[in-house]
C-alpha positions as CSV (number, residue, x, y, z in Angstrom):
1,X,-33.6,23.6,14.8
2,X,-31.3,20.8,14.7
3,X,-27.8,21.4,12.7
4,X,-26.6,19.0,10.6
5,X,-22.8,18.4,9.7
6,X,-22.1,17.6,5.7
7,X,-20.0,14.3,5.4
8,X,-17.3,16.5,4.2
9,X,-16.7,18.0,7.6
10,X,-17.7,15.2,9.4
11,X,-14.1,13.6,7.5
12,X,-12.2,16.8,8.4
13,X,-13.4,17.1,12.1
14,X,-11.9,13.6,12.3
15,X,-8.8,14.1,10.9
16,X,-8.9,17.3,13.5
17,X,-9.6,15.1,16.4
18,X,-6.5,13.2,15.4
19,X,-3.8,15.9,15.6
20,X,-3.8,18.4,18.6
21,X,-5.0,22.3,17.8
22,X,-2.9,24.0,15.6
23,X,-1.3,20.6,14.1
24,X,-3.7,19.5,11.4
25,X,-1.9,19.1,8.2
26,X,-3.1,22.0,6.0
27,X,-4.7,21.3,3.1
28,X,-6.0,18.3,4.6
29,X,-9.4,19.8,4.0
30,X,-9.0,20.4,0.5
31,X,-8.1,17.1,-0.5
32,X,-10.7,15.3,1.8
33,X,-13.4,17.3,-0.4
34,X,-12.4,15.2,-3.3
35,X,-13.7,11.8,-2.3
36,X,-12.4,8.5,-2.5
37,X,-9.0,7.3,-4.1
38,X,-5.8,8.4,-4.4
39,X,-5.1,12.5,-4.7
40,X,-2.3,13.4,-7.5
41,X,0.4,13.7,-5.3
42,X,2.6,13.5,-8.0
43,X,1.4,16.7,-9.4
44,X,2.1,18.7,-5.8
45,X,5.3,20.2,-4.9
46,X,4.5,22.1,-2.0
47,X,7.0,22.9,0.8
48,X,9.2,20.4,3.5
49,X,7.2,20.7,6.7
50,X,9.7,18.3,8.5
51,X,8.5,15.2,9.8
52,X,5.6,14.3,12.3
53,X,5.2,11.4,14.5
54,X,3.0,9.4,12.5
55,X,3.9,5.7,12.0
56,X,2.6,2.5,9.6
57,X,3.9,-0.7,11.1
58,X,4.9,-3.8,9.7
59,X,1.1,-4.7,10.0
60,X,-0.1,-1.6,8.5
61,X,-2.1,-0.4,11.5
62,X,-1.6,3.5,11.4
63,X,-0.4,5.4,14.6
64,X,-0.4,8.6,15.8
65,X,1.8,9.8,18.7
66,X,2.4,6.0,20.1
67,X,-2.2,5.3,19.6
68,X,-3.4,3.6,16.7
69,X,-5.5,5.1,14.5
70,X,-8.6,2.6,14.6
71,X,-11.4,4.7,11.8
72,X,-11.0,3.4,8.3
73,X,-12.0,6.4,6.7
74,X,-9.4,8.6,8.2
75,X,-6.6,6.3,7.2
76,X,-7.8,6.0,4.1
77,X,-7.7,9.7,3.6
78,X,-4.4,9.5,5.0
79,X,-3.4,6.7,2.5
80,X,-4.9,9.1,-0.1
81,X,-1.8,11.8,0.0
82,X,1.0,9.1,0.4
83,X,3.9,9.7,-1.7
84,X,7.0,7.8,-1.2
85,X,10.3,10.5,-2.2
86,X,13.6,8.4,-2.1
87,X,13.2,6.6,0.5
88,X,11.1,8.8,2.5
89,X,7.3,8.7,2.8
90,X,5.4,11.6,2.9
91,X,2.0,13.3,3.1
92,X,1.3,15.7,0.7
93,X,-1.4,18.2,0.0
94,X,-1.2,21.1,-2.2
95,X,0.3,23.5,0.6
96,X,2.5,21.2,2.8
97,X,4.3,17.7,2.8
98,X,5.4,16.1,5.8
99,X,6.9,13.1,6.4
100,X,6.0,9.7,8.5
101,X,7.3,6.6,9.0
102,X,6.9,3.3,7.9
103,X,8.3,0.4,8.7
104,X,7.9,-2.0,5.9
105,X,5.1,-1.7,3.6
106,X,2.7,1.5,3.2
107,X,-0.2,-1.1,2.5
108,X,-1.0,-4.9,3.7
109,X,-2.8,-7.5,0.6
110,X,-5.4,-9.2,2.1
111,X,-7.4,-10.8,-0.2
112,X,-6.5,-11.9,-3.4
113,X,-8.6,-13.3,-6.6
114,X,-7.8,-15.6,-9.3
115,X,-9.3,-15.4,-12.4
116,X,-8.8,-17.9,-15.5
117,X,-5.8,-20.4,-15.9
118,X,-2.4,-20.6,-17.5
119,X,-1.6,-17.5,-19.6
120,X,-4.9,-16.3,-18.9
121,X,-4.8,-16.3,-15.5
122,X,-5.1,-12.4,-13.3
123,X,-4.5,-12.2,-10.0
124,X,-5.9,-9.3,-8.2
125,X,-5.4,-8.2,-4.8
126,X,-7.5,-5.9,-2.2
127,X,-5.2,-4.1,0.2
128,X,-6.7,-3.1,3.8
129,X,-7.5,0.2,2.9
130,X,-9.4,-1.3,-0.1
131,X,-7.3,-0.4,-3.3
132,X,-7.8,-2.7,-5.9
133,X,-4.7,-4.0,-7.7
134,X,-4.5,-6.6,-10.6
135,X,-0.9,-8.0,-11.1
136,X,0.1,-6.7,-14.6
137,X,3.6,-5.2,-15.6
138,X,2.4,-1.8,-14.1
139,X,1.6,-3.7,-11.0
140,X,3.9,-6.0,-10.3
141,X,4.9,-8.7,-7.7
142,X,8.7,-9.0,-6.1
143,X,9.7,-11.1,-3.8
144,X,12.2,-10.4,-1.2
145,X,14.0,-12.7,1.4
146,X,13.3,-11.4,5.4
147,X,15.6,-11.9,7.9
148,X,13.2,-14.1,9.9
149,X,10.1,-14.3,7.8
150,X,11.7,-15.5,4.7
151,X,10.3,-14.9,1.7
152,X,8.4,-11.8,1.6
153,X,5.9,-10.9,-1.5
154,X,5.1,-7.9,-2.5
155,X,2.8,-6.3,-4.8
156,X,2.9,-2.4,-6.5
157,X,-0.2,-0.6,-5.6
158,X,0.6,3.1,-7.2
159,X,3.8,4.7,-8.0
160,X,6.7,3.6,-5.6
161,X,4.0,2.0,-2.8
162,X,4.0,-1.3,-2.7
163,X,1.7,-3.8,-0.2
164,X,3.2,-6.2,1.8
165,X,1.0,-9.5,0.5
166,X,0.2,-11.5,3.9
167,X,1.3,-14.4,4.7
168,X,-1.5,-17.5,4.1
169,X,-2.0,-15.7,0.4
170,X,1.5,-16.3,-0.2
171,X,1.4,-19.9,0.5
172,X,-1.9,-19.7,-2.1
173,X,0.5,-18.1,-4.4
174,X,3.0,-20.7,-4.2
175,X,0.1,-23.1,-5.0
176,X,-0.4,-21.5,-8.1
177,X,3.5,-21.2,-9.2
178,X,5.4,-23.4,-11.6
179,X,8.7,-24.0,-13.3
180,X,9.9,-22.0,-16.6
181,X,13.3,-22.1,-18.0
182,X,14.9,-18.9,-19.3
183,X,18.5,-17.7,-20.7
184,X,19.7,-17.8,-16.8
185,X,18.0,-21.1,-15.8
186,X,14.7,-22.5,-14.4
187,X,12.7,-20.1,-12.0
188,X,9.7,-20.9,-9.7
189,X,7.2,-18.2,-10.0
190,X,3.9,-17.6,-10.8
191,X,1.9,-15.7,-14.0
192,X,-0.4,-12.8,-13.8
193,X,-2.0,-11.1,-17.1
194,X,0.9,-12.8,-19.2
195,X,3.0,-11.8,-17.2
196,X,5.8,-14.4,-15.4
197,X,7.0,-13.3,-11.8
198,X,10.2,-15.0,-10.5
199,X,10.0,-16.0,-6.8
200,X,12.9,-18.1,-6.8
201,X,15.5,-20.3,-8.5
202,X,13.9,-24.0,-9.4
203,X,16.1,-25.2,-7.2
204,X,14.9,-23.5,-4.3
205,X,11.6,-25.0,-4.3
206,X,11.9,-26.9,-1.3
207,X,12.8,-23.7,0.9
208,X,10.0,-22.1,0.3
């Protein structure tokens, strides 16, 4: 007779075929029996494992060992036990915690929804491993100013992880940015559930 494998372990034989024998993060299993979101990393405080050559680029493809890690599922499992501690990111499960590295942003926005007008307005954001954010005061936008790229936005996804928002919804948010004055002067930014998010000095409108 035929055997059939549970979705359960068809999630943990993939995360097995990513790391060699003998190298899958323990307790990977545990958490991937929970199902979709985020896992409470913040309730874990299991011990140091070092650090394993695991990388998020700037784009927020996932690597392993130098090859990208191409199944959506398994990176969003990964995603799932991301923690960022100082400024170290690692993956955590209830026995182990490991760290990786990233070089910009954990997570890329890329889509992004308006909703209403003025004060009223919410912007919401999908990232690529299909979070949900809406821009609030517990989810916030910053802006930063790149080297090359200029400015950079940003929005809070969960705790200290934050998605890089790409580039062609940036120039949408711009669209939907204005002027308000405050005690230190005009600012250019844009509002989110009543909320006002500086991108720049009025002044600086033109760079942008």
């Amino acid at each position: 007779m035929p055997t059939t494998t549970s979705p359960i372990n068809r999630r943990q034989n993939k995360a097995d075929a990513v790391f060699p024998p003998g190298e899958a993060l323990n307790g990977l299993e545990f958490v991937s029996r929970r199902g979709r979101g985020p896992a409470p990393v913040h309730l874990w405080n299991p011990p140091d494992c070092g650090d394993i050559d695991m990388r998020i680029a700037a784009d927020a493809t996932w690597f392993y060992r130098g090859s990208p890690i191409g199944r959506l599922p398994l990176v969003q499992l990964f995603s799932s036990i991301l923690r960022r501690d100082g400024d170290r990111y690692v993956l955590v499960t209830p026995v182990e915690r490991v760290g990786i590295t990233v070089d910009d942003a954990p997570f890329l926005a890329v889509e992004m929804q308006v909703e209403g007008e003025g004060s009223d307005r919410r912007l919401t954001f999908r990232t690529n491993v299909e979070d949900v954010v809406t821009v609030d005061d517990e989810h916030p936008l910053r802006f930063e100013t790149g080297a090359a790229e200029g400015v950079k936005p940003y929005v809070r996804v969960r705790g200290d992880l934050w998605a890089l928002v790409k580039r062609p919804l940036f120039y949408d948010l711009v669209a939907l940015g204005a002027s308000e004055s405050g005690p230190d002067g005009a600012w250019f930014g844009v509002r989110s559930s009543g909320v006002f998010f500086r991108i720049c000095p009025a002044s600086e409108i033109e760079g942008l």
